[in-house]
C-alpha positions in Angstrom: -27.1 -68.5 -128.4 -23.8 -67.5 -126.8 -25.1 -64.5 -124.3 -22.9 -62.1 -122.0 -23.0 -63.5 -118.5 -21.7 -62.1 -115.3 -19.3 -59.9 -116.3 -15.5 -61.0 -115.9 -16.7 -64.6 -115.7 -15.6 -65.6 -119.3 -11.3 -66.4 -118.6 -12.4 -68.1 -115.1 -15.0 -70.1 -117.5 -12.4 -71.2 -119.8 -10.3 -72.4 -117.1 -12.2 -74.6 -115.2 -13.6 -76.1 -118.8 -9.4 -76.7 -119.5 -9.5 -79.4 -116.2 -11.8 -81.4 -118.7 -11.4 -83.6 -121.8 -12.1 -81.5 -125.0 -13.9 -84.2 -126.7 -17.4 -81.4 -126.2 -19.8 -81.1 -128.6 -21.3 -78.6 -126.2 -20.8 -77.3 -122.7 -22.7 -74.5 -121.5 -22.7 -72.7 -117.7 -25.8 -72.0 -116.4 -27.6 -71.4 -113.1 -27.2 -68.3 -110.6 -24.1 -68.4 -110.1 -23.4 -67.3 -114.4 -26.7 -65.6 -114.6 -27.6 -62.7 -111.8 -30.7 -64.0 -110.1 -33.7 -61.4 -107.9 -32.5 -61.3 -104.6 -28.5 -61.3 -105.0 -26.5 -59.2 -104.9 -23.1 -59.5 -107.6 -20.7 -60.3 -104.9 -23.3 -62.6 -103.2 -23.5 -64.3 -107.1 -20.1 -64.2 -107.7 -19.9 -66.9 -104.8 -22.8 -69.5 -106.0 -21.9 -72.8 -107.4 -21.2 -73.2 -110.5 -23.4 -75.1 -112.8 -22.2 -76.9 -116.2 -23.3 -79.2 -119.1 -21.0 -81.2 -121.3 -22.3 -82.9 -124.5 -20.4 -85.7 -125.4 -19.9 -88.2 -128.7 -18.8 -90.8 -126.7 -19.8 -90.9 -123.4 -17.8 -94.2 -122.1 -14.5 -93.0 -123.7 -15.1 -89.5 -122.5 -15.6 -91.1 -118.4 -12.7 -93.1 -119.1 -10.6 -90.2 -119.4 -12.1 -87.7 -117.0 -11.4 -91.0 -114.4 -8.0 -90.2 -115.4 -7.8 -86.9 -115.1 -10.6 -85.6 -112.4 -10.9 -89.9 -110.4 -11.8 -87.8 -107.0 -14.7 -85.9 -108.6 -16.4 -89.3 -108.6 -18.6 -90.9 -106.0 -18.0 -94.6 -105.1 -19.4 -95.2 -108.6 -15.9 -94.6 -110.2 -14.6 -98.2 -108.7 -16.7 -99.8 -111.8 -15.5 -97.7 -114.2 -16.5 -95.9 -117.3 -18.7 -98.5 -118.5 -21.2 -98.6 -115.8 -20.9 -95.1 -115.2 -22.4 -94.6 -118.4 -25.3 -97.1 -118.0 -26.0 -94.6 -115.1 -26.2 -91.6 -117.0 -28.9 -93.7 -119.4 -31.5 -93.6 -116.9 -34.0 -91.0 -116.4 -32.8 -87.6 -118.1 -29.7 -89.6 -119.6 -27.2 -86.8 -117.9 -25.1 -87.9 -115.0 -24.0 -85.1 -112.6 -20.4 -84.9 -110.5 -21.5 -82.1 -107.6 -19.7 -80.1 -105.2 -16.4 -80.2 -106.9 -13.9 -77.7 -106.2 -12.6 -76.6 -109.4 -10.0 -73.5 -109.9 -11.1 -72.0 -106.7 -15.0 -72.5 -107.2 -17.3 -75.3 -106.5 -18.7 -76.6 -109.3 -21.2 -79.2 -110.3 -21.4 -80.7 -113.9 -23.5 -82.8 -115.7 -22.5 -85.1 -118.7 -24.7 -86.4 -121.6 -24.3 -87.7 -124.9 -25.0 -85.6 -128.1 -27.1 -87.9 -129.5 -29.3 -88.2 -126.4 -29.4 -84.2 -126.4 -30.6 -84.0 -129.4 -33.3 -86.2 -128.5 -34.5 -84.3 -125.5 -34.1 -80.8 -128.1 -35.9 -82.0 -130.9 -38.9 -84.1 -129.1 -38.4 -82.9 -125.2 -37.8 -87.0 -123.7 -37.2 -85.6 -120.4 -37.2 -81.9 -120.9 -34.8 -81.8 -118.8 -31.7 -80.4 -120.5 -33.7 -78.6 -122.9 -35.6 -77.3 -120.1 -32.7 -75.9 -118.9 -31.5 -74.6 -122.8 -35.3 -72.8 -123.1 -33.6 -70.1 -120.7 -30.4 -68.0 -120.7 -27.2 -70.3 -120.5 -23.6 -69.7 -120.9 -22.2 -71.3 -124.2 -18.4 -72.4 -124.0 -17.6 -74.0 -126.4 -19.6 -76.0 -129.6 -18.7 -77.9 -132.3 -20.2 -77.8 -136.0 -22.8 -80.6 -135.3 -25.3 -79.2 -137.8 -28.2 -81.5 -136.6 -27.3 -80.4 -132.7 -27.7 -76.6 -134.3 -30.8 -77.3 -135.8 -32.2 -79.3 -132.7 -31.1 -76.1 -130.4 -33.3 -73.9 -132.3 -36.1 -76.4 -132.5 -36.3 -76.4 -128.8 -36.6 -72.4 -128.4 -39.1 -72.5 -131.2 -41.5 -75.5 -129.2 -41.1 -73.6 -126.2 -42.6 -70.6 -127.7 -45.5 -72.4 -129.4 -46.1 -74.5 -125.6 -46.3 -70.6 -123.6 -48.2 -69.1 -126.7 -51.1 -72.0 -125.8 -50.9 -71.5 -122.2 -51.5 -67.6 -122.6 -54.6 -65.9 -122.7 -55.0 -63.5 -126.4 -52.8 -60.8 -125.2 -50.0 -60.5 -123.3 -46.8 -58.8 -122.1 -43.3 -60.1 -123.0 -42.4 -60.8 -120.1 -45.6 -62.8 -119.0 -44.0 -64.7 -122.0 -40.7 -65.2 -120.8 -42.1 -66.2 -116.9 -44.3 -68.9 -118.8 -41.5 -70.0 -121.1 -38.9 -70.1 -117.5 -41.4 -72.1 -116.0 -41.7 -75.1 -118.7 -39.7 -77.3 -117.0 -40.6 -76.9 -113.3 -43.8 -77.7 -114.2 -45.0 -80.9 -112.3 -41.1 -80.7 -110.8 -41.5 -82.0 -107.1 -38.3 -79.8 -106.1 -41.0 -76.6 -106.7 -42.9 -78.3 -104.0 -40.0 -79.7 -101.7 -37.3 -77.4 -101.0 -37.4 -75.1 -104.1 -37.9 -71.5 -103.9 -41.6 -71.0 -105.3 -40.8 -67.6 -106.9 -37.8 -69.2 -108.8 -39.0 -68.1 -111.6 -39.8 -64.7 -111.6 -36.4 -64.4 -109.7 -35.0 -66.1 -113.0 -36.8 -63.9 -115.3 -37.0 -60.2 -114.0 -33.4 -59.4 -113.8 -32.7 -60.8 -117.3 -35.1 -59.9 -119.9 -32.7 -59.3 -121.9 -31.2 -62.1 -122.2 -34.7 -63.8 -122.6 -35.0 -61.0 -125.5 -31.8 -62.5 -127.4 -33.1 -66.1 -127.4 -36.2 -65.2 -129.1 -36.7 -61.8 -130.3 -35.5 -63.2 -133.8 -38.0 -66.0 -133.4 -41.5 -63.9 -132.2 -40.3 -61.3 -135.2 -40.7 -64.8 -137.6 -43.8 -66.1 -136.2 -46.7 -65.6 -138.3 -48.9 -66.0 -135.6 -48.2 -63.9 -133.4 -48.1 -60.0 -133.2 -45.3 -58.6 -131.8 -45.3 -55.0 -130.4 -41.4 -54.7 -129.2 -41.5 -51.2 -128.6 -44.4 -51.8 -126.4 -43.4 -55.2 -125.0 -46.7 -56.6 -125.6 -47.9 -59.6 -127.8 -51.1 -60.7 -129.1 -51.9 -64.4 -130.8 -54.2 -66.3 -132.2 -56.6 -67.8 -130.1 -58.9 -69.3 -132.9 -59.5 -73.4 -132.9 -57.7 -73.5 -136.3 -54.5 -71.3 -134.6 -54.4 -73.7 -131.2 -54.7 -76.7 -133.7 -51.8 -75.4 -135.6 -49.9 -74.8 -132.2 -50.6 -78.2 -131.0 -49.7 -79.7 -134.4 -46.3 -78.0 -133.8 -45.4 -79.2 -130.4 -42.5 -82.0 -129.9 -43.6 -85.4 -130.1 -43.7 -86.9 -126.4 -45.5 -83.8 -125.5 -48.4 -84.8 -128.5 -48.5 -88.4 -126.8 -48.7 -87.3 -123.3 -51.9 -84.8 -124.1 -53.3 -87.6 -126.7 -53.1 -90.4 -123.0 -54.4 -87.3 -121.3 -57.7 -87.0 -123.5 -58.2 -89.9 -125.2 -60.5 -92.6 -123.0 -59.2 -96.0 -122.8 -59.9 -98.2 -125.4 -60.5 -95.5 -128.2 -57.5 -95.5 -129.5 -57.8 -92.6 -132.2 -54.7 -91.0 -134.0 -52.7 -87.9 -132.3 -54.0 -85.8 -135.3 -57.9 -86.3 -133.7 -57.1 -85.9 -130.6 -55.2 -82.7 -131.1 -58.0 -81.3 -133.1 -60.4 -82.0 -130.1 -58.0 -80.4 -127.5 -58.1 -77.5 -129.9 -61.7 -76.8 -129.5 -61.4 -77.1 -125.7 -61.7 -73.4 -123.9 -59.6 -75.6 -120.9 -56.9 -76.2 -124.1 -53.9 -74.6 -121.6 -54.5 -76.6 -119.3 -54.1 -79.8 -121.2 -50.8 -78.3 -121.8 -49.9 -78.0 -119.1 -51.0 -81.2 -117.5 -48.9 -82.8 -120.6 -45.7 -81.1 -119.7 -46.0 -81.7 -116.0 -46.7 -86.0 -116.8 -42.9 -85.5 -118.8 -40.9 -83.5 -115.7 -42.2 -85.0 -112.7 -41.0 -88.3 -114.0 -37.7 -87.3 -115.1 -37.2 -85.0 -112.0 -38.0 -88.4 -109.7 -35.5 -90.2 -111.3 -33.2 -87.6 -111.8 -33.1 -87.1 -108.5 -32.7 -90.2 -107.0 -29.7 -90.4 -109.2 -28.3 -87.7 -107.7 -28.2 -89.1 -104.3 -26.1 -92.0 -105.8 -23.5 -90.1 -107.5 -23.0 -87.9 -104.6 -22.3 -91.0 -102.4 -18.5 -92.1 -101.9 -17.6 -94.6 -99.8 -13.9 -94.3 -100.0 
């Protein structure tokens, strides 16, 4: 997954990844400021904040010594410690975010979560919310030999192609797959409406199609549903009930129970199985998708947010 960024970027990376504990099971970069965006220019990127993710084993320990070595990056949170710092990052997307920290001559803002709690958000998409941001071009920095983290990495790719392929009419162009693949996890996102720029993701997409073409080239080439035309840059699927049911069978768990609440009327109560089959056979089966993938992001966004503000906050 490890793709060429901005070019020059990788010793200043390394760097500002060396002011932090090692104790990563992953840290990635990601964001404009790694990734050249519609609309900038390279020395306008070269100046954008820096955005970063570090998985952690043992996310108390891990505060504990970051307090140590990085106390001022902390909002007035820091004066109850690791612990509670911690029980923070639980809530909502289970990632807690330091922003506009200076860092080696950059500002930087970087998000921690544990591994275990990554893995969850990979393999079944919790929050979507770290593997929302994982289901587009990222900057990989260092990762360890976690072989159920590897396997949950590729899962997440894989789910996001099978939730675009049933939001996507029969045939399509490969980079109507990519825009519907970027767009996953602004889906039902309240920033998109709220301060966001609405053509975000096209602005994400059309400058790096190839790096879009490196997550999932191998994995379209693999699918036996799907015909893939890479010369042409066009794809066709199948669009059958039995191929949607398949697709739907496929999808990460909370995304299953959040169509199943969708569909199935109160008091009914019938398996995820039946109700999947029925979406199948709807012509408005996209949609459903869709609805189910905004119910997951807008409430992770909401809370996400909030605890933003309150890690941003110092008093002293």
């Amino acid at each position: 997954m490890a793709l060429p960024a901005l070019s020059g970027s990788g010793v200043q990376f390394r760097r500002i990844l060396a002011h932090f504990p090692q104790e990563l099971s992953l840290a990635f970069a990601y964001g404009s400021g790694v990734f050249r965006q519609t609309g900038t220019t390279p020395s306008q990127s070269v100046h954008n904040m820096l955005d970063f993710v570090f998985a952690v084993d043992d996310s108390v320990t891990w505060h504990m010594m970051n307090l140590l070595k990085n106390r001022s990056h902390y909002s007035f949170l820091k004066l109850f410690g690791p612990k509670h710092i911690s029980n923070i990052q639980g809530c909502g997307a289970g990632i807690y975010y330091n922003t506009l920290v200076q860092c080696n001559g950059r500002m930087i803002k970087y998000g921690v979560i544990g591994t275990d709690a990554l893995i969850e958000d990979l393999f079944h998409w919790k929050t979507l919310y770290v593997a929302g941001r994982l289901q587009k071009p990222v900057k990989i920095l260092t990762q360890n030999e976690n072989g159920k983290l590897q396997a949950a990495l590729l899962s997440n790719l894989k789910s996001a192609v099978t939730a675009a392929f049933l939001m996507l009419p029969e045939s399509f162009s490969e980079e109507d797959l990519y825009m519907q693949i970027a767009g996953l996890s602004y889906c039902g996102d309240f920033r998109m409406i709220i301060g966001e720029d609405r053509s975000k993701v096209l602005n994400i997409v059309k400058p790096n199609v190839p790096h879009f073409q490196k997550l999932y080239s191998n994995i379209l080439q693999e699918c036996p549903q799907v015909v893939y035309k890479h010369q042409l840059g066009r794809l066709e699927i199948d669009k059958s009930p039995e191929g949607q049911f398949m697709q739907l069978m496929a999808l990460p768990r909370t995304l299953q129970q959040k169509i199943t609440s969708f569909v199935d009327p109160p008091g009914k109560n019938r398996d995820v199985e039946e109700v999947l089959l029925k979406v199948a056979h709807d012509p408005d089966c996209g949609l459903v998708v869709h609805q189910g993938i905004s119910g997951i992001v807008r409430s992770s966004s909401l809370i996400q947010s909030s605890k933003t503000i309150l890690t941003a906050v110092d008093l002293i």
